[in-house]
Every structure is written in C-alpha cells, then in structure tokens.
N, C-alpha and C positions, 0 to 999 in steps of 0.2 A: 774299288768303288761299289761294285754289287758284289759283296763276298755271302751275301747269306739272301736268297733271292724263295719267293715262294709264288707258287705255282699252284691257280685252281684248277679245279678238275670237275669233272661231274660227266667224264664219258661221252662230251657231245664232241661235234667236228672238231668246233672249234678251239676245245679244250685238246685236242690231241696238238692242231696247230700253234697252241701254246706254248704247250711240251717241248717243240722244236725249239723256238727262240727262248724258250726257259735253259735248255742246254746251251744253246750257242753262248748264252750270255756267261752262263758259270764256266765253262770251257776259256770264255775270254778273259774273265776275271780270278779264276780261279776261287770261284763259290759253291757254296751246296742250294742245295733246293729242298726245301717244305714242301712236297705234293701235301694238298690240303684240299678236302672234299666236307660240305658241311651237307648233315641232315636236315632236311627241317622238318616241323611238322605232319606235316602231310603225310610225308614219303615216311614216314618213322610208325605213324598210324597205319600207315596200308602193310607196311613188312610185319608189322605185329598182327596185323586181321589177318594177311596171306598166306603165313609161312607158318609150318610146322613148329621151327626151333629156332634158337639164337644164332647157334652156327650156321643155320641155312639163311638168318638173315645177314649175320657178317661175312658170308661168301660173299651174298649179292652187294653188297657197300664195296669189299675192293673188287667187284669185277667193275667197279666205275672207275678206279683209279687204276688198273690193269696195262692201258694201253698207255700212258702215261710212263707207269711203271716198266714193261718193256722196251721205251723206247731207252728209258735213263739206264737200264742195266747192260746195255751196249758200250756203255760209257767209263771212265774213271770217276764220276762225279757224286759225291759223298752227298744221299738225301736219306730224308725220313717223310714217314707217311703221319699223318694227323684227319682224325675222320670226327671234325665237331660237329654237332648239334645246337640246335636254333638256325635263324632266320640264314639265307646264305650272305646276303651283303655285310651287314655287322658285323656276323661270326666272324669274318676273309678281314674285317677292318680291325676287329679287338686284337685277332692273333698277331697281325701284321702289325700292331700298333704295340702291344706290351711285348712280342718279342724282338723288336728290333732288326725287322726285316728290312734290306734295302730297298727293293724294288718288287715290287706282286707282278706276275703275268698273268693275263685272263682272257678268255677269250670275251668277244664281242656279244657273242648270244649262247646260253645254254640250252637244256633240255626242255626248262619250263618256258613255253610261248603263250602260257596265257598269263602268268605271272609276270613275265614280260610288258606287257599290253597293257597290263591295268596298274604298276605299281612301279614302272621303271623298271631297266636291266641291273644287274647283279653289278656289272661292270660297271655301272655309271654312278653306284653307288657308292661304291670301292675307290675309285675315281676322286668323287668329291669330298671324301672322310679320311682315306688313309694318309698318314703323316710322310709318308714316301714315294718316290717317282711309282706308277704303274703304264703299264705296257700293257694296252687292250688291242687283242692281234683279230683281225678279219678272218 
C-alpha cells in the first residue's frame, strides 16, 4: 500500500517526529523513503551571501536532513535523499506528484514561523494538492 513513501525534512522537531512514522510505515509495508528537503529562495540567497564556498553550503543543506538521516540508517529501509529548490509546498507536491509517491510524511510546523503566519503551513499546502494520502505528524 505505501511501498515508496516520502518524507519532508527541514531539521525542525517536528520533521525529526516525521522520520519516526515515516520508518514505521515502510518497516510495515515494506517501502523506501525520499528524505526530501526543498530550498527556497531565501535560504539559497542567504547561504550564497554567508558562506565562503559551495561545499560549506552543501554541508549546511544536509545537516538539515542529518537527523532524519540517522534515525533511517538504524534501519534496513532503502531511501534516497533529494534537496529541491523553489518554494517548499509545490516543490514537496511536484516531486510527490510526478514520482509516484504513495504517501508524503510532514510534519505540522517547520522552521519558518513567519512564513507560516502569513502564507499558510508547508503541510496544509501539501495536504490540499498532493495526489496521495499525506500524514501531517504533531
């Protein structure tokens, strides 16, 4: 039923609490997981003014999916990592939509709370667009 399940990240709580039910579910079904972290804007302007180099900006992009990534390499569970760019809700809804994901895990709130505030959650967008069940964890 969920053989190919994807999983956002962005390093907050509540993405680590994803992580969990993102393994339990493939563990039950016998799926993999897309850890999938999108840049957007912002965050892509400010690593390019911050940082020295590319490499010290692609450290910092998977230390977002890190914790995510630790929890899964405990595991038997066959995933790959995807670090898109643009907006985070569409991005989470294109990849989920042309690759034939079964089921997305998200958490409820990410990092950005003012983006939140003014434009809707990540999750609620993902939610209302992606062509398959999603699982928004508190």
């Amino acid at each position: 039923m969920f053989k190919r399940i994807l999983l956002a990240t962005d390093g907050s709580e509540h993405s680590v609490r994803s992580a969990e039910h993102a393994i339990q579910l493939a563990k039950q079904f016998n799926g993999t997981i897309d850890v999938v972290y999108v840049v957007n804007e912002e965050t892509s302007k400010h690593d390019v003014l911050h940082n020295g180099s590319k490499y010290e900006i692609e450290r910092k992009r998977k230390e977002k999916v890190q914790l995510a990534l630790d929890q899964l390499d405990g595991t038997a569970i066959d995933y790959n990592v995807q670090i898109l760019h643009g907006e985070p809700g569409p991005s989470i809804v294109e990849y989920a939509n042309k690759n034939d994901v079964d089921c997305v895990v998200i958490g409820s709130r990410g990092l950005n709370n003012l983006q939140t505030m003014i434009l809707g959650s990540v999750s609620h967008k993902v939610a209302k667009r992606a062509h398959c069940p999603v699982l928004i964890v508190k």
